[in-house]
C-alpha positions as CSV (number, residue, x, y, z in Angstrom):
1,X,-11.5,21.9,-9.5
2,X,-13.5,20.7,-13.1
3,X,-12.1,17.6,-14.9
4,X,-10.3,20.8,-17.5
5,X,-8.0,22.0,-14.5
6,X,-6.3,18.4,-13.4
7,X,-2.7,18.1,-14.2
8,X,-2.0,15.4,-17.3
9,X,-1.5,12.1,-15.9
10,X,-3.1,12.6,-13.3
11,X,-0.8,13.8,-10.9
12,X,-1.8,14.4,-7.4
13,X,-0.9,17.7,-6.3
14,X,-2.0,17.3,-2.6
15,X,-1.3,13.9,-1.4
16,X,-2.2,12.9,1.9
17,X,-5.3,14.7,1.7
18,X,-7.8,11.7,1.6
19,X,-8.7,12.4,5.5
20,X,-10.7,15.8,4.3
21,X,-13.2,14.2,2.3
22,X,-15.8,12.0,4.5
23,X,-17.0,10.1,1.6
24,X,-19.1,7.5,4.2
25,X,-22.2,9.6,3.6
26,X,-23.6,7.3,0.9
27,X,-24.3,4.2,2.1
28,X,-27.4,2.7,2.5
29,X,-26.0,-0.1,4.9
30,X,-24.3,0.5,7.6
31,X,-22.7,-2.2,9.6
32,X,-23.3,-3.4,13.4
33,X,-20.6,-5.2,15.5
34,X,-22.2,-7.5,18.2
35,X,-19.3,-7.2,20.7
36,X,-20.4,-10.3,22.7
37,X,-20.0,-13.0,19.2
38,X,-16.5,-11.5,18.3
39,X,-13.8,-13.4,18.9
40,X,-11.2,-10.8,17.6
41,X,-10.2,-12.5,14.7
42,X,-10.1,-8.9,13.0
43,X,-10.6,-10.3,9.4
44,X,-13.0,-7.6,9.0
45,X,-10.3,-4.8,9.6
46,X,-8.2,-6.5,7.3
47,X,-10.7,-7.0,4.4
48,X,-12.5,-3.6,4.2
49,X,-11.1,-1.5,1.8
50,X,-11.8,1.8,2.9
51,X,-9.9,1.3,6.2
52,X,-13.1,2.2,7.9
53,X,-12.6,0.0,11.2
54,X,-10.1,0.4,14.0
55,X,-9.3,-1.7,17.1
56,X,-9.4,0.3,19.9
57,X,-9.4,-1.5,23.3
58,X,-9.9,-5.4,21.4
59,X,-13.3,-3.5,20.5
60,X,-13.7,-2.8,17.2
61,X,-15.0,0.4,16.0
62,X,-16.6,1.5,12.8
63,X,-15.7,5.1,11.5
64,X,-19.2,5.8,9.8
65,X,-17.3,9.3,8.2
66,X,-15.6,6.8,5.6
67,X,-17.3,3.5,5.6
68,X,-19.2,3.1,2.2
69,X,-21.6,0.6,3.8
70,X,-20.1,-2.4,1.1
71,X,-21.1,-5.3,3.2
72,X,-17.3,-6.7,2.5
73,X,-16.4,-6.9,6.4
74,X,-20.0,-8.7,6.9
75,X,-19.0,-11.5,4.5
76,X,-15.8,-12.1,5.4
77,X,-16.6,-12.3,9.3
78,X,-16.1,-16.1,10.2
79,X,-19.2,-16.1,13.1
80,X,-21.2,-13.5,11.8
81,X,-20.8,-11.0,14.6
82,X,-21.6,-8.4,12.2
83,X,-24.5,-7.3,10.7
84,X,-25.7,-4.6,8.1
85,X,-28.6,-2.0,8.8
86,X,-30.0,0.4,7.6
């Protein structure tokens, strides 16, 4: 669809939809979670604005498919459990 076919005001005609487009294939960092310097505070989950990491198990899990690499869960970590790579 070209920029000439979206509805005026932008109206989204499919919400929901976000889940089809992997937009993680970008980055240039991506980050590391060292499992044994957690302490589960999950700042990191709440900070990163993609929604790109999930608890599963008190582990915490990075969904590469729509992380943008941003570095913001890195910052915010409190004992800086996570790193960014390349």
């Amino acid at each position: 669809m070209g920029w000439k076919n979206m509805p005026i005001g932008g109206i989204v005609v499919h919400p929901g939809n976000s889940l089809e487009f992997k937009t993680g294939d970008w980055k240039t960092f991506c980050p590391k979670i060292d499992d044994d310097k957690c302490t589960q505070c999950y700042r990191c989950v709440i900070f990163c604005p993609e929604g790109a990491i999930h608890i599963k198990n008190k582990s915490l899990i990075v969904d590469e498919d729509f992380c943008k690499g941003c570095g913001i869960c890195a910052k915010e970590c409190p004992v800086e459990a996570i790193e960014m790579l390349r």
